[in-house]
C-alpha positions as CSV (number, residue, x, y, z in Angstrom):
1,X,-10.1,40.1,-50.0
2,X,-12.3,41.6,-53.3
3,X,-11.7,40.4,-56.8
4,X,-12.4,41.7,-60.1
5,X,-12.2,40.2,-63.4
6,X,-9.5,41.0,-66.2
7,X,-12.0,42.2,-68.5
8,X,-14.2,44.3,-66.2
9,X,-12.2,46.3,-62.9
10,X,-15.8,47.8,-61.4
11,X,-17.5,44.7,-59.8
12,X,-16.1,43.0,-57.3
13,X,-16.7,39.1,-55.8
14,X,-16.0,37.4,-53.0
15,X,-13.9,34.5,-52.8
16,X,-16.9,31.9,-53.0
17,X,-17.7,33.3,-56.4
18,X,-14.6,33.2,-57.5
19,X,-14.1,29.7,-56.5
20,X,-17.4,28.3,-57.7
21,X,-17.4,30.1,-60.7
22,X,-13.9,29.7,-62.1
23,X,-15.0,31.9,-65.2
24,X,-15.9,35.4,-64.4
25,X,-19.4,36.0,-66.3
26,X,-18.1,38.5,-68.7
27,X,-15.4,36.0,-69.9
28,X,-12.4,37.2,-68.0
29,X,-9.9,35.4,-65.6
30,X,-10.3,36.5,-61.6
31,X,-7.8,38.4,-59.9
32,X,-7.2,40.5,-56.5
33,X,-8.3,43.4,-56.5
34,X,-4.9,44.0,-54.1
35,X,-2.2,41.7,-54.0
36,X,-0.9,41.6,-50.1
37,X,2.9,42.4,-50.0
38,X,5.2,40.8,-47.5
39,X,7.9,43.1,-46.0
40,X,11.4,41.7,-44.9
41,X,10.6,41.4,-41.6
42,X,7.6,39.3,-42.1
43,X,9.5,37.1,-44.9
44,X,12.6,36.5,-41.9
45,X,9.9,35.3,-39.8
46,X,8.1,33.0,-42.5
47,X,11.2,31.1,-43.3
48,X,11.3,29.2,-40.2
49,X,7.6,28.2,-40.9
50,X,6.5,24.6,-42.1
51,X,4.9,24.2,-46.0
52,X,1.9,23.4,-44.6
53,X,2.0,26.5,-42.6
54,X,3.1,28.6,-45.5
55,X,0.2,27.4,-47.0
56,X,-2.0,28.8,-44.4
57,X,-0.9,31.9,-44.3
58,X,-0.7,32.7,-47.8
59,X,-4.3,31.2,-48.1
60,X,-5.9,32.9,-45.0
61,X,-4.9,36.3,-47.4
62,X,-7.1,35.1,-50.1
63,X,-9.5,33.3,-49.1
64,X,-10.3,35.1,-45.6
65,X,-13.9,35.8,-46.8
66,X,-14.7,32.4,-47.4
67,X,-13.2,30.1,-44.7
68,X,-12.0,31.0,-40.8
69,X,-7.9,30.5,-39.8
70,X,-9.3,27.6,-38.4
71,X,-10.8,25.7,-41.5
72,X,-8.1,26.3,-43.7
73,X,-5.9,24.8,-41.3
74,X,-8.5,22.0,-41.5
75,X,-8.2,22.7,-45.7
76,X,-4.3,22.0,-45.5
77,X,-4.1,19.1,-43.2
78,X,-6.2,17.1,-44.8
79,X,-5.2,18.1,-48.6
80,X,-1.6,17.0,-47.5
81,X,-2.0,13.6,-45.8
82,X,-1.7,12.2,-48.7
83,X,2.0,13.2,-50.1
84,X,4.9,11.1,-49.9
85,X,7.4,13.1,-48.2
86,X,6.9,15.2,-44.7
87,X,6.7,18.7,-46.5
88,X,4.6,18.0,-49.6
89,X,7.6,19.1,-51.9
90,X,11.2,18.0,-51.9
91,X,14.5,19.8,-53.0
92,X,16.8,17.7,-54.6
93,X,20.6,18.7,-55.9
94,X,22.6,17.2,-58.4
95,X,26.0,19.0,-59.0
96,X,24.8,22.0,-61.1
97,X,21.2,21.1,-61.4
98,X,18.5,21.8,-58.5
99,X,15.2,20.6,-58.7
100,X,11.7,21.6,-56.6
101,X,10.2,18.0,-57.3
102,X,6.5,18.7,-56.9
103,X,5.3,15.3,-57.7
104,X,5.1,13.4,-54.1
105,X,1.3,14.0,-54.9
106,X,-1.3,11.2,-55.4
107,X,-0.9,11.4,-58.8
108,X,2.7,12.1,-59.3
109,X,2.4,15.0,-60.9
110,X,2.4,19.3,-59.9
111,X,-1.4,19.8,-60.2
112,X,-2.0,17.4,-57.3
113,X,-0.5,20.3,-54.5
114,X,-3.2,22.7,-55.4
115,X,-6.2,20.4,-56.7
116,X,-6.3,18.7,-53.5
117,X,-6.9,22.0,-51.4
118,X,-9.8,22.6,-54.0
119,X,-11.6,19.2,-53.4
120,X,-11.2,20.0,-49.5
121,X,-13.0,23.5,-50.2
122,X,-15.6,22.4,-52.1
123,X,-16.2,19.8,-49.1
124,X,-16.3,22.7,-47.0
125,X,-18.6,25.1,-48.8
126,X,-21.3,22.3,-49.6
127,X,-21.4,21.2,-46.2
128,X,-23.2,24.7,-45.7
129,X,-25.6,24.1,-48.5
130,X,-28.2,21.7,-50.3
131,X,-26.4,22.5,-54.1
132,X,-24.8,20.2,-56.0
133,X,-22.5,20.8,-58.0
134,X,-21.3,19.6,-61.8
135,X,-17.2,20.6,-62.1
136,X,-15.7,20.7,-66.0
137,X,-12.3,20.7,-66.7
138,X,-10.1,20.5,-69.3
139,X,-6.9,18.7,-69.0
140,X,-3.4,18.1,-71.3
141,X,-2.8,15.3,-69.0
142,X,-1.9,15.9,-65.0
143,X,-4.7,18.1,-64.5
144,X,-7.6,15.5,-64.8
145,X,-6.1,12.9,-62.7
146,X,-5.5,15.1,-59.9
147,X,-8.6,16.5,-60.6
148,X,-10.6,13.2,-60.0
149,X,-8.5,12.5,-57.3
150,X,-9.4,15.2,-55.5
151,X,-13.5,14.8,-56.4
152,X,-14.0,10.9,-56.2
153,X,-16.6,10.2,-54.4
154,X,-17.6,13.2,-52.5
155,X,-21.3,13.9,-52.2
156,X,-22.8,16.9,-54.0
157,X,-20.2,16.7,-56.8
158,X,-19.7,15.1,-60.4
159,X,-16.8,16.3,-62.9
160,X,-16.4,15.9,-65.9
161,X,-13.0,15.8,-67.6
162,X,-11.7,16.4,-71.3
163,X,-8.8,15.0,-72.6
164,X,-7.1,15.0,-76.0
165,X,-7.9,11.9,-78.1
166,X,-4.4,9.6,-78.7
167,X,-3.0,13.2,-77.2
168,X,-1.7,11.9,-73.9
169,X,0.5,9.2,-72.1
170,X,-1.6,6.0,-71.4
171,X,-0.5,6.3,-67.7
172,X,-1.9,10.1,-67.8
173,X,-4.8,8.4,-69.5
174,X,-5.3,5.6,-66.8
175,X,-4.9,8.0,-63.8
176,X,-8.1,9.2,-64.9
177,X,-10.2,6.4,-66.7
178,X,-9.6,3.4,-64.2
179,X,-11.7,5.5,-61.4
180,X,-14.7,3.4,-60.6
181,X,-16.7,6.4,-58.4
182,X,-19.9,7.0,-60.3
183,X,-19.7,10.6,-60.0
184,X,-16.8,11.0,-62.3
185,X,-17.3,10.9,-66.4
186,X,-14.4,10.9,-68.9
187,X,-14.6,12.4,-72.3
188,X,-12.0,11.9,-74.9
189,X,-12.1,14.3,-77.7
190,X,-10.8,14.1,-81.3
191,X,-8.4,17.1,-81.1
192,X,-6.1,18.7,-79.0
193,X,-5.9,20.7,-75.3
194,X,-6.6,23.9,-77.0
195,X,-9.6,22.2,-78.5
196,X,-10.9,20.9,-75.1
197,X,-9.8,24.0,-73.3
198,X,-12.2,26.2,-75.7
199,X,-15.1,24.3,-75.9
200,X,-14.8,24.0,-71.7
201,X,-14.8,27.8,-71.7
202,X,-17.9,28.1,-73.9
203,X,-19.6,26.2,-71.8
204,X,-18.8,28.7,-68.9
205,X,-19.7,31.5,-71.4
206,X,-23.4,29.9,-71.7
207,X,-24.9,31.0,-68.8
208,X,-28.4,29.3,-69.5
209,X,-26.6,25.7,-69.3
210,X,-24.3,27.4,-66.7
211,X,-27.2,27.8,-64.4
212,X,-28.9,24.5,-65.6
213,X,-26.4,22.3,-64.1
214,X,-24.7,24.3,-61.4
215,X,-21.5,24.0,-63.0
216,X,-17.9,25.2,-61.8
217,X,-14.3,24.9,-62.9
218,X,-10.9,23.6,-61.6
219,X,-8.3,24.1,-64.2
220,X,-5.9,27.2,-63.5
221,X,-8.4,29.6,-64.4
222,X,-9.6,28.5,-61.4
223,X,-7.6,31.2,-58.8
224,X,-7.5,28.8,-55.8
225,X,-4.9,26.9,-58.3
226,X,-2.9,29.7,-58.3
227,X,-3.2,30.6,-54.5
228,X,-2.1,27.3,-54.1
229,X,1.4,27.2,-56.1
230,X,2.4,30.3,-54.7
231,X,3.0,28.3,-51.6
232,X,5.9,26.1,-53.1
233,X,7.8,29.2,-54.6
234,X,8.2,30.8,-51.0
235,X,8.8,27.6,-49.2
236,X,11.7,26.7,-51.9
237,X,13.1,30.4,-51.4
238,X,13.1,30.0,-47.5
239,X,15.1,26.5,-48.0
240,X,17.6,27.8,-50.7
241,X,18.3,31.6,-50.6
242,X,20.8,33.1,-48.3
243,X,20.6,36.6,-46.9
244,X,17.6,37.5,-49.3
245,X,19.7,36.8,-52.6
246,X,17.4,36.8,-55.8
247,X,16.3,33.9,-57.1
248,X,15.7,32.2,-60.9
249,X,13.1,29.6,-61.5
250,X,13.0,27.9,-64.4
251,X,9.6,26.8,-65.3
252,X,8.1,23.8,-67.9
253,X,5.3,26.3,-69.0
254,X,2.1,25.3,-70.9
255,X,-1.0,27.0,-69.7
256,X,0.7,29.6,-67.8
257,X,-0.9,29.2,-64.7
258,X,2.4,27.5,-62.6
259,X,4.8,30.5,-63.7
260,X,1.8,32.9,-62.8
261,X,1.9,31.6,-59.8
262,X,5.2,32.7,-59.1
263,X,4.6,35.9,-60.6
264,X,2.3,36.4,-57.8
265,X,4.7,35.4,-55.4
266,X,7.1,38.2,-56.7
267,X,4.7,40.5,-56.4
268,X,4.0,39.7,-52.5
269,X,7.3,40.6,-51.9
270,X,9.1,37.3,-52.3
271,X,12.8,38.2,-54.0
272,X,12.4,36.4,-57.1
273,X,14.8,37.3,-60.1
274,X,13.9,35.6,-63.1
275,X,11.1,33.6,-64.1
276,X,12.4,31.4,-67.2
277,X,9.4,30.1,-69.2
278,X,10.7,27.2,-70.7
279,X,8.7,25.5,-73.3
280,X,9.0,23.0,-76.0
281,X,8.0,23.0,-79.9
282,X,4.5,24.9,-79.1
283,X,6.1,28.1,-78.4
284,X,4.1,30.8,-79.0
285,X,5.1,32.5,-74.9
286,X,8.4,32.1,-76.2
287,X,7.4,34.0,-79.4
288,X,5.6,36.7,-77.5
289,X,8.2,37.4,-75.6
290,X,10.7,37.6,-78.3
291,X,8.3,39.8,-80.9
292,X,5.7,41.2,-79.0
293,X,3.0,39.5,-81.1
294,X,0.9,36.4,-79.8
295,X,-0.4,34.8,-82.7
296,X,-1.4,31.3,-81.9
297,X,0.0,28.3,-84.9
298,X,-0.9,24.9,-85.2
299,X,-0.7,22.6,-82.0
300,X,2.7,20.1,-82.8
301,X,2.4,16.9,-81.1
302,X,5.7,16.0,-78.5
303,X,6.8,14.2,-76.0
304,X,5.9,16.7,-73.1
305,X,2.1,17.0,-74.0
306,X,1.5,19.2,-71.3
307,X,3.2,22.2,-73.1
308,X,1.6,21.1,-76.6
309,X,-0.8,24.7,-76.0
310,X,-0.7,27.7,-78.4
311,X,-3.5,29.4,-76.3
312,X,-2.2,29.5,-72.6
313,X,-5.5,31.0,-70.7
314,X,-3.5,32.5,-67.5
315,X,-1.8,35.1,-69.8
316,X,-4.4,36.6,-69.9
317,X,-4.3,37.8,-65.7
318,X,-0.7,38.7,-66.7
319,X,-1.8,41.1,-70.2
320,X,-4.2,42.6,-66.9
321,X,-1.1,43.6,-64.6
322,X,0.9,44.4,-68.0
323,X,-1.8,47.2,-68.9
324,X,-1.2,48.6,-65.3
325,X,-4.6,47.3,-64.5
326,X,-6.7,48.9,-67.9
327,X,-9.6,45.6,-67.8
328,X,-10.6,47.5,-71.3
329,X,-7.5,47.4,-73.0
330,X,-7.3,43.9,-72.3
331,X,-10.5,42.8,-72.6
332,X,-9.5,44.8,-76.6
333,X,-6.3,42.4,-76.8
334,X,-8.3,39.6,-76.0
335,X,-11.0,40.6,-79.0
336,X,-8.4,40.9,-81.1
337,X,-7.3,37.8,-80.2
338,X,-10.9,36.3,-80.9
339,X,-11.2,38.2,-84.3
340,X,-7.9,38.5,-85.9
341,X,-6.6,35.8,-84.4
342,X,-3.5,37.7,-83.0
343,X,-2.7,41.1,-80.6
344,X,0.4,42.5,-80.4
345,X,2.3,44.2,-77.2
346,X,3.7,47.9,-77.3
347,X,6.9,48.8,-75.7
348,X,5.9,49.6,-72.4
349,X,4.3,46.3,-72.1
350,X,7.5,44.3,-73.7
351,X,9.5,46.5,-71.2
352,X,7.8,44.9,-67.9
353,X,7.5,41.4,-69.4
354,X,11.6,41.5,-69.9
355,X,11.7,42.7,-65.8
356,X,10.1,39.5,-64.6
357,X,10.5,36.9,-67.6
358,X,12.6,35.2,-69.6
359,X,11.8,32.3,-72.1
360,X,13.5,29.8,-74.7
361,X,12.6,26.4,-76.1
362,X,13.9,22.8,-76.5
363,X,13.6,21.1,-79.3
364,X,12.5,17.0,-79.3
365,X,15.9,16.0,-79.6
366,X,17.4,18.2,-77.1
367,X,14.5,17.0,-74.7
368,X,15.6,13.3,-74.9
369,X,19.7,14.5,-74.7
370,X,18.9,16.1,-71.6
371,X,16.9,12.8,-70.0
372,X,19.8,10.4,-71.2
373,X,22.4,12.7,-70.3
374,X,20.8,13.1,-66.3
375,X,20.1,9.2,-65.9
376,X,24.1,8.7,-67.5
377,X,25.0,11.1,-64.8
378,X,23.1,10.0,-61.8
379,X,21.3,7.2,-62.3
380,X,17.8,9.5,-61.8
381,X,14.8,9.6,-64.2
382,X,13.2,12.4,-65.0
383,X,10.5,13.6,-67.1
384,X,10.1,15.4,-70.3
385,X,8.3,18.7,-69.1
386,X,11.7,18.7,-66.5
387,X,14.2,17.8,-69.2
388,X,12.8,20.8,-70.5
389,X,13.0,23.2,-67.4
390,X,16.9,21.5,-67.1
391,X,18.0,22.3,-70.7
392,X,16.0,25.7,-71.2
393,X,18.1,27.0,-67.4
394,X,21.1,25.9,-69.3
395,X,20.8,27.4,-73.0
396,X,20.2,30.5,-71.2
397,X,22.8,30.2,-68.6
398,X,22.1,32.6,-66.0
399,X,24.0,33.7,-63.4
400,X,23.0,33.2,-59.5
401,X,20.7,30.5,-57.8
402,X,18.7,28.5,-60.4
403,X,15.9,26.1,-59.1
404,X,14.2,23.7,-61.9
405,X,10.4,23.0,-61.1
406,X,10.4,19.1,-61.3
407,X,6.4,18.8,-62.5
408,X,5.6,15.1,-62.8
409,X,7.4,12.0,-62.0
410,X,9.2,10.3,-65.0
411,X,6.9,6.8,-65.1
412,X,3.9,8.8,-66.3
413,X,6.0,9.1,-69.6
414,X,7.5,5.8,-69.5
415,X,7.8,5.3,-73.5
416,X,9.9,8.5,-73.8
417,X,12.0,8.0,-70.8
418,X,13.1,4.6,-72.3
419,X,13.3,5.7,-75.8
420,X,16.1,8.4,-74.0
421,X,17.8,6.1,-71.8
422,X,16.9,2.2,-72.9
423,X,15.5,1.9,-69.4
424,X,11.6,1.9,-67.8
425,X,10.8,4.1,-65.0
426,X,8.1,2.2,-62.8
427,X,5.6,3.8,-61.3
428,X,5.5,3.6,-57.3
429,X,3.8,0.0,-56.2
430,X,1.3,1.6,-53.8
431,X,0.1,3.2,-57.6
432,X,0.8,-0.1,-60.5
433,X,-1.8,-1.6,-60.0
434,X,-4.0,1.2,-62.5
435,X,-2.5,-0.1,-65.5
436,X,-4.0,-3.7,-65.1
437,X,-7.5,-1.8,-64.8
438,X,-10.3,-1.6,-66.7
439,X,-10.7,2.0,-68.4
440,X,-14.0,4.1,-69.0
441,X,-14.2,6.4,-71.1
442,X,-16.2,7.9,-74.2
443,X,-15.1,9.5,-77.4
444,X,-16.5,12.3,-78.5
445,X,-16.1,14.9,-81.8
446,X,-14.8,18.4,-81.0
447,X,-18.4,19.3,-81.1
448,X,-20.3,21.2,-78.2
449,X,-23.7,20.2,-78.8
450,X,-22.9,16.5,-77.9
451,X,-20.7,17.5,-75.0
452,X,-23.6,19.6,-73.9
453,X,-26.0,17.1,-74.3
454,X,-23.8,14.1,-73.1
455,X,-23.6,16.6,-69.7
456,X,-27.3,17.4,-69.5
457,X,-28.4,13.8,-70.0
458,X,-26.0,12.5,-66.8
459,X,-27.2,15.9,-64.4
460,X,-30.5,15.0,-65.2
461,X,-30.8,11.9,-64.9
């Protein structure tokens, strides 16, 4: 398997680039240079498979160049010894209502299914070389934590994680800051994802202090993130769908990278119908989609803080397959994006966006009906980034089998789960004890010269 960036179609990497990398030098996102397509046959014989042998067959396509059949079997073992229930993810009905709870993770929350692959790559590749290596993420919560998770304590690595100042739960917060492994490093900064998001892809773009401290990438630009999520999409199809019957998936969107992930899985051949991008008060997908025109507002703070984005990165690898594969038309919508703040889609674009996607919003209010309303009617927490997926399926009412991606588990949003329904979720005992921990982390403007330097000081030191 080749790849290419967005912004450039003419070089091609392997998949070690891609994966150390994250960021493709010229700025762009990585992508396939072909996507492998199932046929029927093949898809018949993949539904009696395992998740963790879904997994390694959908990774062996992508990642072939860097690891043997048998190391990613090694890869997807180990990654999922960790998860609560016996096939990573669980499907759960209530009446009208089925959710794809991706939470049994580590860190109770989506990002956990694909960060722990990564961290069992990484240990992998630098088993095969002397290089260390300095991972930086940005994170609107979930990400960091599973991202530490998945790093703490490995030789050859440090990461470094920013979060949103005051822009997170505390349990999100403590997932990440009660770590005691020296090799991870917590940076609160005074602003919000978009704000940490940016100023981690700048530091990608600078390729002197790129090079200086070997540094790589995990959040969803990251393409092994997306690799990875494809794998619930098929192993929730194989469960639910009868006779190859389309399917809708109704998706708590922020950075676009989980509903991308199902994208892919469409386009491999998987008989997907809709996919709903639900969102909450930062809705500029849901605008896009609507006007054609992607002109980012100011960031609202809510309740589901991992949707609080106006600048959701993974679009980007979907503008790519929108321009039929032109890397210089989008690498022009993403200038325009940079210098007039705004790009707007033609008809032929809006025309294959409305094929695969839908999208609405939910308001605050609406958000906390919908978590009162599911715990009146079965006694079941659930999140706000869920509450979200549940009330978008059901404003837009679609016909056919609808599955809601359950992203994190309610007790990482304790505050707004009892403000809905006068009652605390708990967090699982094997996992209480972080909120009695010390925390350790520093606060830092929304300035890249003292990230930089904060960065440089701890590699070099």
């Amino acid at each position: 398997m080749k790849y290419i960036s967005t912004r450039n179609n003419y070089k091609k990497y392997n998949f070690r680039e891609v994966f150390i990398r994250g960021l493709a030098p010229d700025g762009g996102l990585y992508i396939p240079l072909n996507i492998p397509k199932y046929s029927s046959t093949k898809l018949k014989k993949m539904s009696n498979f395992s998740y963790k042998e879904i997994a390694e067959e959908i990774l062996s396509k992508y990642c072939n160049s860097a690891f043997n059949k048998q190391e990613i079997k090694e890869i997807v073992k180990k990654a999922y010894s960790k998860f609560r229930v016996k096939n990573v993810v669980r499907i759960n009905k209530f009446k009208d209502v089925e959710l794809l709870e991706l939470y049994h993770g580590p860190t109770l929350a989506f990002k956990d299914i694909a960060m722990q692959i990564i961290g069992n790559m990484y240990d992998k590749i630098l088993k095969r070389t002397d290089e260390q290596i300095n991972i930086i993420v940005a994170t609107s919560g979930d990400t960091g934590s599973a991202a530490i998770n998945a790093i703490k304590g490995k030789k050859k690595l440090n990461i470094f994680v920013l979060h949103p100042y005051k822009r997170i739960s505390e349990v999100q917060r403590k997932f990440m800051t009660t770590t005691k492994n020296k090799n991870v490093f917590n940076l609160a900064i005074k602003g919000n994802f978009d704000n940490c998001q940016t100023l981690v892809k700048n530091l990608f773009l600078d390729k002197s202090f790129n090079k200086k401290i070997n540094m790589s990438g995990v959040n969803s630009i990251n393409w092994a993130r997306i690799v990875a999520q494809v794998v619930y999409y098929f192993f929730c199809y194989f469960k639910k769908s009868k006779k190859e019957k389309k399917i809708n998936f109704s998706v708590p969107t922020g950075n676009f990278g989980d509903i991308f992930a199902g994208f892919i899985a469409k386009k491999m051949g998987l008989p997907i119908n809709k996919l709903i991008i639900a969102t909450n008060k930062n809705d500029i997908l849901k605008r896009v989609m609507r006007s054609g025109i992607y002109k980012p507002k100011k960031t609202h703070k809510t309740i589901s803080p991992s949707m609080d984005i106006q600048v959701a990165s993974n679009f980007e690898r979907l503008l790519f397959y929108l321009n039929s594969g032109d890397s210089k038309r989008t690498l022009q919508l993403m200038l325009d994006l940079k210098n007039k703040k705004q790009f707007k889609l033609n008809k032929k674009q809006m025309k294959a966006i409305d094929k695969d996607f839908l999208s609405e919003s939910l308001s605050e209010a609406d958000t906390k009906k919908v978590i009162k309303n599911f715990y009146k009617k079965f006694k079941v927490f659930i999140d706000p980034h869920t509450a979200i997926g549940i009330g978008v399926k059901d404003k837009l009412n679609i016909s056919g089998k609808n599955i809601v991606l359950a992203t994190a588990h309610a007790s990482k949003f304790p505050l707004s789960v009892k403000k809905a329904t006068g009652k605390k979720p708990h967090l699982p005992k094997n996992i209480n004890s972080i909120m009695r921990l010390k925390e350790n982390y520093k606060i830092f403007p929304n300035n890249i010269n003292k990230v930089k330097k904060y960065i440089l000081n701890i590699v070099e030191s």
